[in-house]
N, CA, C and O atoms as a Tinker XYZ file with bonds, in Angstrom:
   408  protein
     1  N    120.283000  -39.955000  101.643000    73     2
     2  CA   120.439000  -38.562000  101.259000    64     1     3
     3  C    121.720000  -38.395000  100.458000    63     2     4     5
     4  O    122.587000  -39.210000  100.772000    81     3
     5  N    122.171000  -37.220000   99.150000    73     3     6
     6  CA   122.708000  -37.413000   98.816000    64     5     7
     7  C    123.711000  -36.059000   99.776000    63     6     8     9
     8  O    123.180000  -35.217000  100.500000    81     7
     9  N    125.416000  -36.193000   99.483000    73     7    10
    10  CA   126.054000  -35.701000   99.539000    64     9    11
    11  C    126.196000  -34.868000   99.182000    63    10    12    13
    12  O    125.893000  -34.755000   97.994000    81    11
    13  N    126.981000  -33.143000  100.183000    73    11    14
    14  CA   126.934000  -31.735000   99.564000    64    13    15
    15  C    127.514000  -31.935000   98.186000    63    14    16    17
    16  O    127.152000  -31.079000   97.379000    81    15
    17  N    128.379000  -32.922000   97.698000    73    15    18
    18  CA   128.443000  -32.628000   96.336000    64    17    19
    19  C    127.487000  -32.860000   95.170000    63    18    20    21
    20  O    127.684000  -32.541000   93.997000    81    19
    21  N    126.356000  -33.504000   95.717000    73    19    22
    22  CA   125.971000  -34.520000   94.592000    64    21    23
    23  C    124.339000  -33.205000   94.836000    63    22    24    25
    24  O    123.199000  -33.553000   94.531000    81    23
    25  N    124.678000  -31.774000   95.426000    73    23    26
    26  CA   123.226000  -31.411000   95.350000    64    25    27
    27  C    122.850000  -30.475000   94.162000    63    26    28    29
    28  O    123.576000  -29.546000   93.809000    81    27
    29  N    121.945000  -30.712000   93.710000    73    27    30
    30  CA   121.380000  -30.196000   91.899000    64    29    31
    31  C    120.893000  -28.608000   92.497000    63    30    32    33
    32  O    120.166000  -28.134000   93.370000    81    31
    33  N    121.694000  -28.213000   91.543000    73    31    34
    34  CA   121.439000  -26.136000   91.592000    64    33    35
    35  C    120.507000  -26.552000   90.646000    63    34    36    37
    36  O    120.720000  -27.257000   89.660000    81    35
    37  N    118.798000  -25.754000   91.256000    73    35    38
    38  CA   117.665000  -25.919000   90.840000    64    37    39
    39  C    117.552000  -24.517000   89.813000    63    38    40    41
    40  O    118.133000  -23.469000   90.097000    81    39
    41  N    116.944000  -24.643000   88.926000    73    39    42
    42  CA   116.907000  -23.215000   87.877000    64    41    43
    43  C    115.859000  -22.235000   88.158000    63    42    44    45
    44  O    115.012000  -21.839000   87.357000    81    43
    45  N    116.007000  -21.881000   89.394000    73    43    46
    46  CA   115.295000  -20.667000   90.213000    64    45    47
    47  C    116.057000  -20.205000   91.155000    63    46    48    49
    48  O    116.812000  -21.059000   91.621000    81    47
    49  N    116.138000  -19.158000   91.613000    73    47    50
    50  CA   116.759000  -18.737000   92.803000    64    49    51
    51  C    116.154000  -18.072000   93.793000    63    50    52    53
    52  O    115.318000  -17.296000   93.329000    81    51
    53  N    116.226000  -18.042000   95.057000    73    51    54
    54  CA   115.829000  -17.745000   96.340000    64    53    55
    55  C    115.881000  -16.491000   96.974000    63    54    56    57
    56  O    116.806000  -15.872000   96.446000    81    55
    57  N    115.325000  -15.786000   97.876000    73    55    58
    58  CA   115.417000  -14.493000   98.435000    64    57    59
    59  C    117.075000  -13.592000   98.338000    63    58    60    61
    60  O    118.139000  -14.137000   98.633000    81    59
    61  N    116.966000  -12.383000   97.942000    73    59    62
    62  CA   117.846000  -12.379000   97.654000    64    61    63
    63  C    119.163000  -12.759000   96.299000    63    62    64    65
    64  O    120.357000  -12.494000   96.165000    81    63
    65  N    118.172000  -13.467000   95.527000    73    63    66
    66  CA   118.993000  -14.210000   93.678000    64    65    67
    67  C    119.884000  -15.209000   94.490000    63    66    68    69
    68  O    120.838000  -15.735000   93.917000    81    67
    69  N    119.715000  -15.384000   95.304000    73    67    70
    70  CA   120.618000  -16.729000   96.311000    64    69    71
    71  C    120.244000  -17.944000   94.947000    63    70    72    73
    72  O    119.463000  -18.037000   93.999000    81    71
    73  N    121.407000  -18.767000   95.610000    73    71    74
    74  CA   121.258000  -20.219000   94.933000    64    73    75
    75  C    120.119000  -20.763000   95.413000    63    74    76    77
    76  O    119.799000  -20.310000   96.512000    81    75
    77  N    119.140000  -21.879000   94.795000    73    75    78
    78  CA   118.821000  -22.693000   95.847000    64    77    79
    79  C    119.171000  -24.176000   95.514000    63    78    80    81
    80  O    119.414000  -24.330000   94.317000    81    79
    81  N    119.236000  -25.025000   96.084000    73    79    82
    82  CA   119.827000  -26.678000   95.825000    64    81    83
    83  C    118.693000  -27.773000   96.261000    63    82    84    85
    84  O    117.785000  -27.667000   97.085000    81    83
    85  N    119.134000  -29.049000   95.271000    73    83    86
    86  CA   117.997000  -30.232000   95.696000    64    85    87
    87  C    118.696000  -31.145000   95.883000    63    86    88    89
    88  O    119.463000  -31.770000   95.151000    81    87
    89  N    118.337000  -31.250000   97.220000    73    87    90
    90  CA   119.175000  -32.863000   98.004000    64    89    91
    91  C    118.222000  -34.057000   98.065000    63    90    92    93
    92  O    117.592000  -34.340000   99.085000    81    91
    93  N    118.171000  -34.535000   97.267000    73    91    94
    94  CA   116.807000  -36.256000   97.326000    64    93    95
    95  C    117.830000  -37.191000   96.225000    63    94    96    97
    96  O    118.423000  -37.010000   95.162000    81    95
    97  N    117.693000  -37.875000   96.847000    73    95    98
    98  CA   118.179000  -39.146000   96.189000    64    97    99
    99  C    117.107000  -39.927000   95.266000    63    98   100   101
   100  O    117.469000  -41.087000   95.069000    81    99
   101  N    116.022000  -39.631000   94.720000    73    99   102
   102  CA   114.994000  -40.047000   93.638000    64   101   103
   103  C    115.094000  -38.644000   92.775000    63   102   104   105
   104  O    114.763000  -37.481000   93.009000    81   103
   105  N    115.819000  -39.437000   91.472000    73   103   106
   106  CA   116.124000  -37.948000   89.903000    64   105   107
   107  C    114.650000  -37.909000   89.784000    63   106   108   109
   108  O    114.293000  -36.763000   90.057000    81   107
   109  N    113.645000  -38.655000   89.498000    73   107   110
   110  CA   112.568000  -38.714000   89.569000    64   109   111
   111  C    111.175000  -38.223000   90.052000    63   110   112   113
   112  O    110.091000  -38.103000   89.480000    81   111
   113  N    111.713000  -37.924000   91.629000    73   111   114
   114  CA   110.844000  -36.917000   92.382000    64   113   115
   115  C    109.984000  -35.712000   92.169000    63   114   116   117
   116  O    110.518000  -35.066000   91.268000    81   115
   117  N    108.993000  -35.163000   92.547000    73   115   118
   118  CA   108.792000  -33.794000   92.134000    64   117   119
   119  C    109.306000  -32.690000   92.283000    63   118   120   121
   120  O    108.990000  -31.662000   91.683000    81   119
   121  N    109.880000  -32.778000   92.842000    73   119   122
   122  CA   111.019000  -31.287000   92.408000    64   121   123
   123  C    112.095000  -31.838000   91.567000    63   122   124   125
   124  O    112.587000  -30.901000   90.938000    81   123
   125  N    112.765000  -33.128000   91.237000    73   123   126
   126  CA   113.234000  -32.887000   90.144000    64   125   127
   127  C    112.568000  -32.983000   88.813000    63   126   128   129
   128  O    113.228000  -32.704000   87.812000    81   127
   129  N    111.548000  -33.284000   88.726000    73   127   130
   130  CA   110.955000  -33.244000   87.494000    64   129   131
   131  C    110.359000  -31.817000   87.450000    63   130   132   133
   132  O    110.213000  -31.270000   86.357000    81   131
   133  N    110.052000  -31.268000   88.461000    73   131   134
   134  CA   109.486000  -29.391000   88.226000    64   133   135
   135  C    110.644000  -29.160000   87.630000    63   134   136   137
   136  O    110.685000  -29.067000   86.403000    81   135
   137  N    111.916000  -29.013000   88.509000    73   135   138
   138  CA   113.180000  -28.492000   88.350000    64   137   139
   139  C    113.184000  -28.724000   86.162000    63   138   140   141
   140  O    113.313000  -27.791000   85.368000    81   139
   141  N    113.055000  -29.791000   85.900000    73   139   142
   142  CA   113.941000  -30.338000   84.508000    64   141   143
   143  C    112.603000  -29.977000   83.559000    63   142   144   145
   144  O    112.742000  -29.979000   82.336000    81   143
   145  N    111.208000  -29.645000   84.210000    73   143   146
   146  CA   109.999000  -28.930000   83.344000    64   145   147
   147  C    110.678000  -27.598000   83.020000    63   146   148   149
   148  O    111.039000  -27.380000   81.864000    81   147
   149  N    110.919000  -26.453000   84.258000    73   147   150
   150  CA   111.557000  -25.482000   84.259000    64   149   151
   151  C    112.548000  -25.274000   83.742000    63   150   152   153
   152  O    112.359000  -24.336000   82.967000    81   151
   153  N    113.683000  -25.651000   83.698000    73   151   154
   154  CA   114.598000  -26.048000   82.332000    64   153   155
   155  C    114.430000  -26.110000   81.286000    63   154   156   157
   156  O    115.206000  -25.351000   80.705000    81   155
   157  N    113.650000  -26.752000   80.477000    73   155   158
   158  CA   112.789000  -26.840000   79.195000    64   157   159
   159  C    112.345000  -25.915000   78.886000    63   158   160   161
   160  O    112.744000  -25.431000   77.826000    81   159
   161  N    111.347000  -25.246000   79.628000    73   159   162
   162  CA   110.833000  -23.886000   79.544000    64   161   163
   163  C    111.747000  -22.412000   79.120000    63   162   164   165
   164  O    111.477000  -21.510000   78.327000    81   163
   165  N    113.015000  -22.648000   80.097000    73   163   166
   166  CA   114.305000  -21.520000   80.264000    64   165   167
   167  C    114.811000  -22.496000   78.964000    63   166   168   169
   168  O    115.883000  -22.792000   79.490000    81   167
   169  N    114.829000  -22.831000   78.362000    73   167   170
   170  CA   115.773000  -23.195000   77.067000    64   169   171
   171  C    115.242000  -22.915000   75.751000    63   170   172   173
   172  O    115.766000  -22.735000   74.652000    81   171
   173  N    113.633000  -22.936000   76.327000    73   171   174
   174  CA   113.086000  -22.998000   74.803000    64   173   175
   175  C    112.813000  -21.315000   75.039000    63   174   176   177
   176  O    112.352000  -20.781000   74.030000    81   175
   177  N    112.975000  -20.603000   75.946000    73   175   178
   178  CA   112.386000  -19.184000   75.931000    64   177   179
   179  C    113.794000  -18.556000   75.394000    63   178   180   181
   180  O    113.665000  -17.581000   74.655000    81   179
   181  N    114.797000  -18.888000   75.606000    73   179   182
   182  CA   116.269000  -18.279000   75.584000    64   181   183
   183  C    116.407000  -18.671000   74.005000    63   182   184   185
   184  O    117.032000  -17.861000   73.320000    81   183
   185  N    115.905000  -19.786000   73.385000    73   183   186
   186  CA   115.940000  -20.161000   72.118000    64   185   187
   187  C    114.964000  -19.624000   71.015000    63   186   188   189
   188  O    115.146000  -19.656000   69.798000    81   187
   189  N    113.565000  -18.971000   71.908000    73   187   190
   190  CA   112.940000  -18.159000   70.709000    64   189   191
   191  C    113.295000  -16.710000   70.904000    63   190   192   193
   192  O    112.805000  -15.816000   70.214000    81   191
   193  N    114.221000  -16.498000   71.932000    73   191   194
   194  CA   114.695000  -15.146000   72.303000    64   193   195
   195  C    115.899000  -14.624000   71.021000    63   194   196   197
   196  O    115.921000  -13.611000   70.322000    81   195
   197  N    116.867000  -15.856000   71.101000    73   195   198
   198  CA   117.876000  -16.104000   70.086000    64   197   199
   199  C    117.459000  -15.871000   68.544000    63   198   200   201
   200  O    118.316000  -15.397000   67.798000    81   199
   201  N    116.057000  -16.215000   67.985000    73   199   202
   202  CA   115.722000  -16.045000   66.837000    64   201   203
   203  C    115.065000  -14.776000   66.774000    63   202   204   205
   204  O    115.136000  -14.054000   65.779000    81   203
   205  N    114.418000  -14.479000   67.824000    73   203   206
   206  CA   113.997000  -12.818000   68.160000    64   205   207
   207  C    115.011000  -11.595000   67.365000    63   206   208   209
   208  O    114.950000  -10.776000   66.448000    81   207
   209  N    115.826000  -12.035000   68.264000    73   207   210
   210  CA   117.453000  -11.679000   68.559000    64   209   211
   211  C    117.775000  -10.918000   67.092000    63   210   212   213
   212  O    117.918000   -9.741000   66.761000    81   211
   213  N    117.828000  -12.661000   66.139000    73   211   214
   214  CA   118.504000  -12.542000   64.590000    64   213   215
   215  C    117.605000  -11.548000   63.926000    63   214   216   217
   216  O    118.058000  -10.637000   63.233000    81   215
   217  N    116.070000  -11.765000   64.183000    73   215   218
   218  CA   115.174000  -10.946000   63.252000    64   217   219
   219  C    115.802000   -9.595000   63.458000    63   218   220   221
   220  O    116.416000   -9.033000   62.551000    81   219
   221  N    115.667000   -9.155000   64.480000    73   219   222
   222  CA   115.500000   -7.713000   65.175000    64   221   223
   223  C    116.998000   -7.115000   64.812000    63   222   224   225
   224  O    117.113000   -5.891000   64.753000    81   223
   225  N    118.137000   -7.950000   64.572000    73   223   226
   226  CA   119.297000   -7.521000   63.670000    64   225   227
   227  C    119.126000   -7.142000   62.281000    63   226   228   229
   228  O    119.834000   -6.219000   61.880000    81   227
   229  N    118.173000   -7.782000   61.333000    73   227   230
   230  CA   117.995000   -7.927000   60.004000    64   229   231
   231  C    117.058000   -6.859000   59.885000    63   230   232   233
   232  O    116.600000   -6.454000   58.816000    81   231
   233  N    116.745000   -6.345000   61.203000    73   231   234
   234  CA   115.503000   -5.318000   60.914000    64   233   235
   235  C    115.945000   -4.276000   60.956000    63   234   236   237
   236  O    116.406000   -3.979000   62.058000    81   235
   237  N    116.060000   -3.048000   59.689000    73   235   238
   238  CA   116.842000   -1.804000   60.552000    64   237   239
   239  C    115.584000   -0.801000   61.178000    63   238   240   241
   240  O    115.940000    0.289000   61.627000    81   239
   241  N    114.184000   -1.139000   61.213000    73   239   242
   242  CA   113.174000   -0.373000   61.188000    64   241   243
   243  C    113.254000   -0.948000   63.038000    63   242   244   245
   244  O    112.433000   -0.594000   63.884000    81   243
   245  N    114.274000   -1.745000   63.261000    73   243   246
   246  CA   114.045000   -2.443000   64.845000    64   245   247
   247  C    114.660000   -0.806000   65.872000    63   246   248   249
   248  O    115.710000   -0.176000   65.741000    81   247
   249  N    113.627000   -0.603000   66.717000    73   247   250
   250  CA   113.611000    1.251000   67.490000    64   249   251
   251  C    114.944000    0.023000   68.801000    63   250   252   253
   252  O    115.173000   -1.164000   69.033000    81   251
   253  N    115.405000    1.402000   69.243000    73   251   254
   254  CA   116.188000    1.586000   70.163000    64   253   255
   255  C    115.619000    1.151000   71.233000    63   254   256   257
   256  O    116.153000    0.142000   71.695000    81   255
   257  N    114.831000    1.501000   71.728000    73   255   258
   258  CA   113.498000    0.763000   72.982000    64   257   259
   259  C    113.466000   -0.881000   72.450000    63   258   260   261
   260  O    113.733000   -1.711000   73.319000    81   259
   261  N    113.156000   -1.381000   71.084000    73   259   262
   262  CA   113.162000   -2.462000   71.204000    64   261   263
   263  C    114.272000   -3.426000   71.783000    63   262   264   265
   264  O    114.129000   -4.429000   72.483000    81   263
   265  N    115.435000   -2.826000   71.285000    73   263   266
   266  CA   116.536000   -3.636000   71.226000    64   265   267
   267  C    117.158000   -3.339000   72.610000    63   266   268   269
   268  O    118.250000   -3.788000   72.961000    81   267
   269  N    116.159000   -2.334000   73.565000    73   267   270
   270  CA   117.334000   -2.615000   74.859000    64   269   271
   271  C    116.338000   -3.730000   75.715000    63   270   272   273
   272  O    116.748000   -4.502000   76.581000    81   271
   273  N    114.753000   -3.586000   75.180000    73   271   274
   274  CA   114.106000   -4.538000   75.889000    64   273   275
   275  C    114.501000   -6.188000   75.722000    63   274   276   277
   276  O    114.645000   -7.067000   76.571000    81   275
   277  N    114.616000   -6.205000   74.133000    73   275   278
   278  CA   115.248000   -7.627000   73.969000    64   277   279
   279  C    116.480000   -8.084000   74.413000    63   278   280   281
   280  O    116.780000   -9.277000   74.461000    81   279
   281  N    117.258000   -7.096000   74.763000    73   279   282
   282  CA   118.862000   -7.355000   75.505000    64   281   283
   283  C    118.302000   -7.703000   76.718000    63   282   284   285
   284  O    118.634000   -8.823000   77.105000    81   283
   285  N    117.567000   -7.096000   77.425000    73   283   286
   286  CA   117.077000   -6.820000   78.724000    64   285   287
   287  C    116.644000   -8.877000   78.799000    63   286   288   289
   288  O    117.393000   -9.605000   79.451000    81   287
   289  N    115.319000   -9.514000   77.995000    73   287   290
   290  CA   115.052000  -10.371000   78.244000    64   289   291
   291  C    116.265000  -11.486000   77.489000    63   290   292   293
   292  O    116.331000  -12.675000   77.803000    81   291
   293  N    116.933000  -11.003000   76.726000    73   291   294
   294  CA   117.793000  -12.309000   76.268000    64   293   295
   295  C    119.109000  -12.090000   77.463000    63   294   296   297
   296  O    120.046000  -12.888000   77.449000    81   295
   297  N    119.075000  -11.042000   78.389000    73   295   298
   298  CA   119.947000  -11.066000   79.654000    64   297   299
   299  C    119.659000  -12.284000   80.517000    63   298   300   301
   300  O    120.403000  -13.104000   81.056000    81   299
   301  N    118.209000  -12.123000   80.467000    73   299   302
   302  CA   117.492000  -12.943000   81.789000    64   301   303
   303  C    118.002000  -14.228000   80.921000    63   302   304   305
   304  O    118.978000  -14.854000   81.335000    81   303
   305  N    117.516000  -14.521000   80.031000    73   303   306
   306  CA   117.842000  -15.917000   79.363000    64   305   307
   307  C    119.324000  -16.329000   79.810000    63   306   308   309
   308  O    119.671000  -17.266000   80.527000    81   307
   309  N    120.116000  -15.319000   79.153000    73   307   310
   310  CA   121.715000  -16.218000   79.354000    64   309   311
   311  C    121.649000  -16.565000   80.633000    63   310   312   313
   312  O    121.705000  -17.782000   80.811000    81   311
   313  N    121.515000  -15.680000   81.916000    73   311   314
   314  CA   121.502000  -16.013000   82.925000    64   313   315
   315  C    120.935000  -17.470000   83.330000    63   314   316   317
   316  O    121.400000  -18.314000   84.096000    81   315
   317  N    119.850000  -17.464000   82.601000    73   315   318
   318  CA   119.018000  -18.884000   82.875000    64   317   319
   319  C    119.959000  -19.880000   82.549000    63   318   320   321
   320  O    120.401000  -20.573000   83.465000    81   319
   321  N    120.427000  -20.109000   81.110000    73   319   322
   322  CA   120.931000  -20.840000   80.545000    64   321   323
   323  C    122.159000  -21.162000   81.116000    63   322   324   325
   324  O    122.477000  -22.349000   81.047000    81   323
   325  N    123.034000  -20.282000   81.741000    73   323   326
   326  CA   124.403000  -20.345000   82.265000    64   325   327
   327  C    123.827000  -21.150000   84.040000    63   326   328   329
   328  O    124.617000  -21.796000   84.729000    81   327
   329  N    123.069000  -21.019000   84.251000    73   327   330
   330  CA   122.646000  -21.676000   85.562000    64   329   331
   331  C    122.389000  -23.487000   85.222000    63   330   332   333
   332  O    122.959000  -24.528000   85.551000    81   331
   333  N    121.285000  -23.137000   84.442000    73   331   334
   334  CA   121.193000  -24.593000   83.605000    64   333   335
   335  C    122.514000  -25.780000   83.424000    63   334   336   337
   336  O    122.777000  -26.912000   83.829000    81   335
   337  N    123.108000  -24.754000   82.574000    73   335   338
   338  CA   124.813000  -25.368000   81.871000    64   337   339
   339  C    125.825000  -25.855000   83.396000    63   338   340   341
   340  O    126.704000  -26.713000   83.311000    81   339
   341  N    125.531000  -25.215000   84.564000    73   339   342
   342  CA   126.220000  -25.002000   85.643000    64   341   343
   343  C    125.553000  -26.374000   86.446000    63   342   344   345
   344  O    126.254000  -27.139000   87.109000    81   343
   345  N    124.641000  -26.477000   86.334000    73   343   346
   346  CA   124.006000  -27.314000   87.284000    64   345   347
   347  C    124.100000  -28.651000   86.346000    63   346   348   349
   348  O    124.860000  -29.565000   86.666000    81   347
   349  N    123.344000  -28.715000   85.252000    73   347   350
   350  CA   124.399000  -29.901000   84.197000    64   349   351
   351  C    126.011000  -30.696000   84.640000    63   350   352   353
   352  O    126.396000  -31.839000   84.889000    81   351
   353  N    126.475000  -29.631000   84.571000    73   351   354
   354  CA   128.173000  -30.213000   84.554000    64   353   355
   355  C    127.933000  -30.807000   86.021000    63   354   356   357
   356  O    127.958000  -32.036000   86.099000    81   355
   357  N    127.738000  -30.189000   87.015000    73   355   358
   358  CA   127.503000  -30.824000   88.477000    64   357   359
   359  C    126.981000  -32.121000   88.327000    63   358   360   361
   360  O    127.474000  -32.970000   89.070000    81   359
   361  N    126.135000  -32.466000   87.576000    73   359   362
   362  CA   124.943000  -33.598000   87.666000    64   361   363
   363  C    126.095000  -34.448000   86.963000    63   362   364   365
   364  O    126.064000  -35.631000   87.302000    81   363
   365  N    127.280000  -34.055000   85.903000    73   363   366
   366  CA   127.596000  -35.101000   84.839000    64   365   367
   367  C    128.518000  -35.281000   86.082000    63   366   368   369
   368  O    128.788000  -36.453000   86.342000    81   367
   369  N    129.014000  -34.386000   86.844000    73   367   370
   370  CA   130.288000  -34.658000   87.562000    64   369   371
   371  C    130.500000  -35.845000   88.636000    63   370   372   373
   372  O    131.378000  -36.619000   89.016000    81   371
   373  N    129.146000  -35.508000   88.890000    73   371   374
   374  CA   128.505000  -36.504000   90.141000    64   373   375
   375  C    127.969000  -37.702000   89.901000    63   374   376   377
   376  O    127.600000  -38.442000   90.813000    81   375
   377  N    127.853000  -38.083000   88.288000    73   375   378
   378  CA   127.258000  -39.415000   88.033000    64   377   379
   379  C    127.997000  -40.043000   88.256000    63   378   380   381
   380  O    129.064000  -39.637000   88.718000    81   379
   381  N    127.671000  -41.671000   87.955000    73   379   382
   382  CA   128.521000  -43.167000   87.864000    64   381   383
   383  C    128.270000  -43.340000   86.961000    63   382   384   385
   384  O    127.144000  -43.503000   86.492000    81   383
   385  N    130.118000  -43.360000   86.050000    73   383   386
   386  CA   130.254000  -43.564000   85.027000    64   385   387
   387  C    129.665000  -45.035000   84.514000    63   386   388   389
   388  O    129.594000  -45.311000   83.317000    81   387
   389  N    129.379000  -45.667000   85.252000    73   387   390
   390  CA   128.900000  -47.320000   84.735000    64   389   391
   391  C    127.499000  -46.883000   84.230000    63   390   392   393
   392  O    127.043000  -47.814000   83.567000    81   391
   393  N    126.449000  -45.616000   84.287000    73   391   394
   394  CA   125.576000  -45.636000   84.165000    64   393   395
   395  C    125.619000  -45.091000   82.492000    63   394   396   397
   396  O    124.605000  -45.152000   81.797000    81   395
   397  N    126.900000  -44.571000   81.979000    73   395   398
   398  CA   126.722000  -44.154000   80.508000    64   397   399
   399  C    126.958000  -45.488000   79.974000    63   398   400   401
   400  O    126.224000  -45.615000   78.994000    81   399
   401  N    127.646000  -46.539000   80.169000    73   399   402
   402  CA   127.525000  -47.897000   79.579000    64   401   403
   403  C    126.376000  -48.284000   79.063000    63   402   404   405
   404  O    126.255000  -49.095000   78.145000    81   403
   405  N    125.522000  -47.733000   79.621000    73   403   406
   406  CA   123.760000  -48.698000   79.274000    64   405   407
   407  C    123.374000  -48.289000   78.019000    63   406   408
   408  O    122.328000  -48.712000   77.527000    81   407
């Protein structure tokens, strides 16, 4: 089992917007591969949100309703993304450096 440091903040959260964490010692497993599907998903949604984003600036015909809904979902995104970025640095923090050698 791995150690409270070495546990991966999964990119969902629990009753309450609580954290939730994955303690298995196989990166491989199915919850970490859901976990790093889900990731992909929250990166590429936050990334067509971002080009959303630019249009809907260039647009001045873009209504007031639009632009608080798109704040509204490019909110949820950063959030995603800043969880993502958070749980990253943990994972780099916790590796063995002999493993970037390869």
């Amino acid at each position: 089992m791995t150690t409270p440091n070495e546990l991966r903040l999964l990119p969902w959260s629990g009753p309450g917007d609580k954290p939730c964490y994955l303690s298995t010692d196989d990166p491989g497993g199915y919850m970490a591969r859901l976990a790093d599907n889900i990731e992909a998903i929250q990166l590429g949604t936050a990334s067509a949100l971002l080009e959303e984003a630019s249009e809907a600036l260039d647009d001045r015909d873009t209504s007031l309703d639009e632009m608080r809904h798109l704040i509204t979902e490019l909110t949820g995104a950063l959030r995603d993304v800043c969880r993502i970025a958070t749980s990253r640095s943990h994972l780099l923090a916790t590796s063995d450096p002999s493993d970037s050698a390869h």
